[in-house]
N, C-alpha and C positions, 0 to 999 in steps of 0.2 A: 721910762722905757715901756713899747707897746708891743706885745709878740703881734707878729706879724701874720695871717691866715688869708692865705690865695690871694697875696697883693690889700688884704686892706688892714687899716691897723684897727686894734680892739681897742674901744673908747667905751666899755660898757660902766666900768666900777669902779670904785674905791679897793674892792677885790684884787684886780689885776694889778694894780699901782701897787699895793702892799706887797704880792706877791712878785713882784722883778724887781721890789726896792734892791737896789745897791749889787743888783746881778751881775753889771761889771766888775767891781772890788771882788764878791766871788770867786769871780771865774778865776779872776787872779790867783784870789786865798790856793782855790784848788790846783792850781799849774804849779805854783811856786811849792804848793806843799807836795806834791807829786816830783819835784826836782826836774820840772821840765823849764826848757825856756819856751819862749812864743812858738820859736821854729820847729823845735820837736815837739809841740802841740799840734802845729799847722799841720806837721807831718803824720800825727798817727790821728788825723780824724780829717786826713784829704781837704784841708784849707788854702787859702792861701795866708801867708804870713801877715799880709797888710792887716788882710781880716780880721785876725784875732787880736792882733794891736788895737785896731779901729771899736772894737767891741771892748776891748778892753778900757780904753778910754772916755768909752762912751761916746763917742761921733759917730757911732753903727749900730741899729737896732737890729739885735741878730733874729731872723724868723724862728719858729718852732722846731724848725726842722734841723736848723743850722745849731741852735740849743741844744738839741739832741744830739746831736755829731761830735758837739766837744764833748759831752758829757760823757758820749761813748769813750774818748779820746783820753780821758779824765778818770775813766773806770768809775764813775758816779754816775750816778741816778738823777733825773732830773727833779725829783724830790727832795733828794739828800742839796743840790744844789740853792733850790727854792724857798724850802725850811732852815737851812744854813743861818746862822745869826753871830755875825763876824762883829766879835769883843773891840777891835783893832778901833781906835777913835777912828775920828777924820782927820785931825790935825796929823798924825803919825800916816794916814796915810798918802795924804801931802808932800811931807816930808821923803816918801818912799818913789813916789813919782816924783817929785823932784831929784831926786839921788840917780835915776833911771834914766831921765832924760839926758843928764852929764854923762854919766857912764855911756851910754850911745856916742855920744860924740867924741869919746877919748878915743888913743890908738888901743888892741888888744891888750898889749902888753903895760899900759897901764890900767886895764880895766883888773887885772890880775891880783898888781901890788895893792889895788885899792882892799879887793875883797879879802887882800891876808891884814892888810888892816883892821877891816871891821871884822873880822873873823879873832883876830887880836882884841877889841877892844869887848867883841860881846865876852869873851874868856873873864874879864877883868867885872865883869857885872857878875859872875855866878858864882 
């Protein structure tokens, strides 16, 4: 990922690469930990929904500006976003984008039953 500055992208360093490693998972960390979904992201930092899906998966390099927008959205800092060092493997988060993509494509009313589900099974880990 390259933040983006008046249309062109930064290719200076090894700097910037370290610093937007893994900025998608992020954003996520912080939505999900905030109890929003995409669309009340979308909505309290004036996005559109694709957007923030699209950045979230990484198929969209968000500009500086646009970084700053969720962050507002997010009541973080774009530091706290940046220095963030999300514990969560890759494989687990794999697994959580794949759980996501199915969920989208159910009707509402089983996306529900799913999450008293797992809301049932994390109970039985604690």
């Amino acid at each position: 990922m390259h933040i983006t500055v008046n249309k062109k992208h930064c290719r200076i360093c090894a700097f910037c690469r370290a610093l937007f490693k893994h900025t998608e998972a992020k954003l996520r960390h912080f939505r999900i930990q905030k109890g929003f979904s995409q669309e009340q992201l979308a909505l309290s930092c004036d996005l559109n929904v694709n957007t923030i899906g699209m950045i979230e998966r990484g198929q969209k390099n968000p500009t500086i500006y646009t970084l700053q927008r969720i962050c507002d959205g997010l009541d973080i800092t774009l530091a706290t976003l940046f220095l963030y060092e999300d514990r969560t493997d890759t494989a687990t988060e794999e697994s959580i984008q794949r759980i996501e993509t199915v969920l989208r494509q159910i009707p509402q009313r089983d996306v529900e039953r799913v999450a008293r589900i797992v809301e049932e099974l994390a109970s039985f880990g604690q």
